[in-house]
C-alpha positions, 0 to 999 in steps of 0.5 A, a space after each residue: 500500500 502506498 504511504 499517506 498525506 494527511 491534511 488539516 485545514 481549519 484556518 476559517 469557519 468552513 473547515 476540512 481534513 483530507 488524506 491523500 494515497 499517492 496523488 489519489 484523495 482517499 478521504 475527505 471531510 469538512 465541517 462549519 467550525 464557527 468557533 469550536 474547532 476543537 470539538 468538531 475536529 477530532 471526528 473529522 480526523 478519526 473518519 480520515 484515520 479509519 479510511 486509512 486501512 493499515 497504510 503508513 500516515 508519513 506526512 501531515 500539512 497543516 494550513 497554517 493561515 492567515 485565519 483564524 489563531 485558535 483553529 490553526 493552533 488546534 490543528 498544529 495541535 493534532 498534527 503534533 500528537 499524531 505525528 508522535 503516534 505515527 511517526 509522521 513528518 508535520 509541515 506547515 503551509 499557506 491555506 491560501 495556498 489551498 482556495 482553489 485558484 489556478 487562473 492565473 493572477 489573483 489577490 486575496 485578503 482578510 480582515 487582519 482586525 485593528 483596522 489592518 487587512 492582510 494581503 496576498 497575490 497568487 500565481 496559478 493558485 500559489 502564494 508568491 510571498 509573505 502576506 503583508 497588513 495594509 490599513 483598510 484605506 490602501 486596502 481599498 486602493 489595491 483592491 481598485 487597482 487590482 480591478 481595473 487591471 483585470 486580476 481578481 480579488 478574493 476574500 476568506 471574509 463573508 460577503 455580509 463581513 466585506 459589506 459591513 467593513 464597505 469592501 465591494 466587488 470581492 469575491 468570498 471563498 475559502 480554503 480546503 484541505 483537499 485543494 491545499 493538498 492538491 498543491 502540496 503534492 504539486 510542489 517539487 520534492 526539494 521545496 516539500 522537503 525545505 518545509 518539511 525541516 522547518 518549523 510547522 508553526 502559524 503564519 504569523 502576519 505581525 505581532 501579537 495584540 497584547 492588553 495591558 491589565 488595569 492593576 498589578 496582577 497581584 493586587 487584590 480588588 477591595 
């Protein structure tokens, strides 16, 4: 039996785990997370799991953002303690690497919060770079710019999120874990072996958003 690639997406509300036999998909299954990533995919990943039917689990690709913190940390979660079970090799790599988008050029963007929207350009449904934050004025003049060039723009935001925040003409979409799997095994061997050594963590876009607290953390409330 061939050895399998098991992929975790959950970067965004709708959320998938896909297994991969050779460059044949094997299993698939997706669920609408919300904000309970953690208790929805732990059925998703054993229906995946008993698909497998005695063949190795020798890779494991984690989507690792832009999206949604807490979803891609439970997902490197998992990753981590079946690669323990398994011994599998766990990697890290781009969701937006996985929205499915092989037309040529294309932009994508989320909602980054703190008044910032994250920035990505594909080729042929690949990231090029690091997404950058721009403030949501150039965001909107990106997007302009973007349109009367032709290249589409795509946004894992909600057509209702993208109306509320006045980005008009972006198409929704989202990723999924068979179509980020898809690219992955697209990828020459040299470039999956150069993530497979790094560190499989989320892609961060900045920094952390850290509240100071009001009072010491030792002072007591009278």
């Amino acid at each position: 039996m061939q050895d399998v690639l098991l992929v975790l997406e959950t970067s965004c509300v709708q959320s998938s785990v896909a297994a991969w036999s050779g460059e044949s998909l094997l299993c698939l299954a997706a669920w609408r997370a919300e904000r309970n990533h953690s208790s929805a995919i732990f059925k998703a990943v054993r229906q995946v799991l008993d698909a497998l039917e005695g063949r190795r689990l020798k890779e494991i690709v984690v989507g690792s953002g832009p999206g949604a913190y807490s979803g891609i940390r439970v997902a490197l979660a998992v990753a981590d303690g079946l690669s323990l079970v398994h011994g599998s090799r766990v990697a890290a790599f781009s969701s937006w690497n996985g929205l499915g988008l092989h037309h040529g050029e294309a932009c994508v963007m989320s909602d980054a919060r703190r008044g910032g929207w994250t920035w990505g350009r594909l080729e042929n449904g690949v990231l090029t770079d690091v997404p950058a934050v721009l403030p949501a004025e150039q965001a909107r003049v990106s997007v302009a710019e973007c349109m009367g060039k032709g290249v589409p723009v795509f946004s894992t935001e909600t057509a209702d999120h993208l109306a509320a925040r006045e980005m008009s003409g972006i198409v929704p979409v989202y990723p999924s874990a068979e179509a980020l799997g898809a690219v992955w095994l697209s990828l020459a061997e040299a470039r999956r072996e150069e993530l497979l050594e790094s560190p499989a963590e989320p892609l961060y876009v900045r920094a952390p958003h850290i509240t100071r607290a009001k009072r010491p953390a030792w002072a007591v409330k009278a």
